[in-house]
C-alpha positions as CSV (number, residue, x, y, z in Angstrom):
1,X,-31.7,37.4,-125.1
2,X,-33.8,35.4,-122.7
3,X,-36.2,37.2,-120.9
4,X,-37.9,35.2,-117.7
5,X,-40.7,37.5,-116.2
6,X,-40.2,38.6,-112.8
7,X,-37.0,36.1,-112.8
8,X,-33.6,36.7,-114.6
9,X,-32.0,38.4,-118.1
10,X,-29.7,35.3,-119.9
11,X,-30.5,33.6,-116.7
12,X,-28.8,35.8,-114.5
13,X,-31.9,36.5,-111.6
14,X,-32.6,39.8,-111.2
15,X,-31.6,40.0,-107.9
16,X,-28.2,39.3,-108.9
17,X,-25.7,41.4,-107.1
18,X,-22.2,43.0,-108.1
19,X,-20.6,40.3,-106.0
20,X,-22.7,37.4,-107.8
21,X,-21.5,38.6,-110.8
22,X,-17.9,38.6,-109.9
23,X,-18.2,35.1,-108.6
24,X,-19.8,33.8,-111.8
25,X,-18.4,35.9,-114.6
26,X,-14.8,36.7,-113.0
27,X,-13.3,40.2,-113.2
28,X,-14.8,42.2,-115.5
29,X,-12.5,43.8,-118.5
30,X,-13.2,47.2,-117.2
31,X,-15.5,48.9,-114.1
32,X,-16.5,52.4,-114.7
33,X,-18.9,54.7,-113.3
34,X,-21.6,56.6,-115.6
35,X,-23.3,60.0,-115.5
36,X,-26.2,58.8,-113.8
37,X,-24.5,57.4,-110.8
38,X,-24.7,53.0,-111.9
39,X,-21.5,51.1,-111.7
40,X,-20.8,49.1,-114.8
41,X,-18.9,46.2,-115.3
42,X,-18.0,45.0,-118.9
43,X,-17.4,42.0,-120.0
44,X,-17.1,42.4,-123.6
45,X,-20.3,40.9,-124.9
46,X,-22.5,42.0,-122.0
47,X,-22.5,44.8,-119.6
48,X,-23.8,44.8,-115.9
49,X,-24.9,48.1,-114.2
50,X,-26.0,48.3,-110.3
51,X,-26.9,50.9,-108.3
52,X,-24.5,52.2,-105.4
53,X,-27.2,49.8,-103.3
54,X,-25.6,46.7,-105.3
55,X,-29.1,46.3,-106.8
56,X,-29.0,45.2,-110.7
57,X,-30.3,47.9,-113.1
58,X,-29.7,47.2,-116.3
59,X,-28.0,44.4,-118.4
60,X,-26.7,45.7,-122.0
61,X,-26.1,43.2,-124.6
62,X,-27.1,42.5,-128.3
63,X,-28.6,39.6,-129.4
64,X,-31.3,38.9,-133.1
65,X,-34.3,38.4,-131.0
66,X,-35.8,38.5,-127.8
67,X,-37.1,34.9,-126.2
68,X,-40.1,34.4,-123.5
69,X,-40.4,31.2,-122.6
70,X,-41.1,28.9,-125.8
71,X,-41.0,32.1,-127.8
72,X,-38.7,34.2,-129.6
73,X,-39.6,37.4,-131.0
74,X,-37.3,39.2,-133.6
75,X,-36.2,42.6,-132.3
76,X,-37.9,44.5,-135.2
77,X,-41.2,42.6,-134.5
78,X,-41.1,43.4,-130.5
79,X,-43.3,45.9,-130.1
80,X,-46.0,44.8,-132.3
81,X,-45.9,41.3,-130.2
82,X,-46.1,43.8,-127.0
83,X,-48.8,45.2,-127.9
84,X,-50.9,42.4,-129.6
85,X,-50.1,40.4,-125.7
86,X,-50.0,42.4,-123.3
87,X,-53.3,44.7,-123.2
88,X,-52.1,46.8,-120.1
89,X,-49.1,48.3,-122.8
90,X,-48.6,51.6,-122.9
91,X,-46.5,54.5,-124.5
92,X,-44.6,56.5,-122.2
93,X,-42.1,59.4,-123.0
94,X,-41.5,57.3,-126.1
95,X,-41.2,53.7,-124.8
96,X,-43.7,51.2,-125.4
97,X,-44.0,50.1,-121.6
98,X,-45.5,46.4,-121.0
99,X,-46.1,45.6,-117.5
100,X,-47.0,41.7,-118.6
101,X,-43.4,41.3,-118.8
102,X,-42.0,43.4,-116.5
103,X,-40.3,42.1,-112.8
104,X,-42.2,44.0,-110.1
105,X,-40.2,45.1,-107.6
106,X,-37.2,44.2,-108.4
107,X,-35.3,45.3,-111.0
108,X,-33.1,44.3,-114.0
109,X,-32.9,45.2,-117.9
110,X,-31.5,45.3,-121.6
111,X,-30.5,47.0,-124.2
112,X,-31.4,44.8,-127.1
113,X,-30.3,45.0,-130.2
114,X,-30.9,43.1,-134.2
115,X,-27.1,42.9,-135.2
116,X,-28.4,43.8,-139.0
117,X,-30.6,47.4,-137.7
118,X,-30.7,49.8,-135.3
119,X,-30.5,48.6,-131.8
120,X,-33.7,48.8,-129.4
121,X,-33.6,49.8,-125.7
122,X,-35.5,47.5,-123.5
123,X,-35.1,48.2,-120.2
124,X,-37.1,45.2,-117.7
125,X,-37.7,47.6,-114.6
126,X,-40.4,48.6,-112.0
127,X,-43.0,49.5,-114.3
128,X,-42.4,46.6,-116.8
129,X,-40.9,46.1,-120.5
130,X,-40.1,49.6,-122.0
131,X,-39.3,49.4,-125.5
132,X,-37.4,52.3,-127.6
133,X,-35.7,52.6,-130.6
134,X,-32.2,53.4,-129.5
């Protein structure tokens, strides 16, 4: 997973919209609606969500480590590299929230996940990086 700050998820910007996915990814294998009112398209190996607005919420895909810039950082040692650089991290509601890598206003986000262990939710939105074990 390839996290630019402020930028894009697996290089998609976060102000993608549903119809810049469609034009870069094709149709998706299934478009569904979930309890919290986001549109999600799957494409097997990742998943897109928007809000009715088009806005990207969420990306959902799993991959063995997170990488920022020139560095990767294993999912099971994410949060202790949040918190060892980013000073401003928090814990809120049981996410480890990091605004240092967070986007701002926009929005976009994760669920990350090591193949061999549990999966971790990260979710890049208004208030930053929030990290929880899934």
């Amino acid at each position: 997973m390839h996290l630019q700050p402020y930028e894009s998820v697996n290089g998609v910007p976060l102000t993608a919209t549903r119809g810049d996915i469609i034009r870069a990814h094709g149709q998706p294998r299934s478009e569904s609606r979930n309890n919290v009112g986001l549109t999600a398209l799957d494409y097997g190996d990742v998943v897109y969500r928007f809000q009715d607005s088009g806005r990207l919420e969420e990306v959902t895909t799993r991959a063995e480590a997170l990488h920022l810039g020139t560095v990767a950082v294993p999912f099971r040692d994410l949060a202790a590299f949040v918190q060892s650089s980013d000073d401003r991290a928090f814990d809120r509601a049981g996410f480890l929230v990091s605004p240092r890598y967070g986007d701002g206003l926009r929005t976009g986000g994760a669920i990350l996940g090591d193949s061999a262990g549990p999966p971790l939710r990260a979710r890049v939105g208004g208030d930053g990086l929030n990290i929880c074990p899934e």
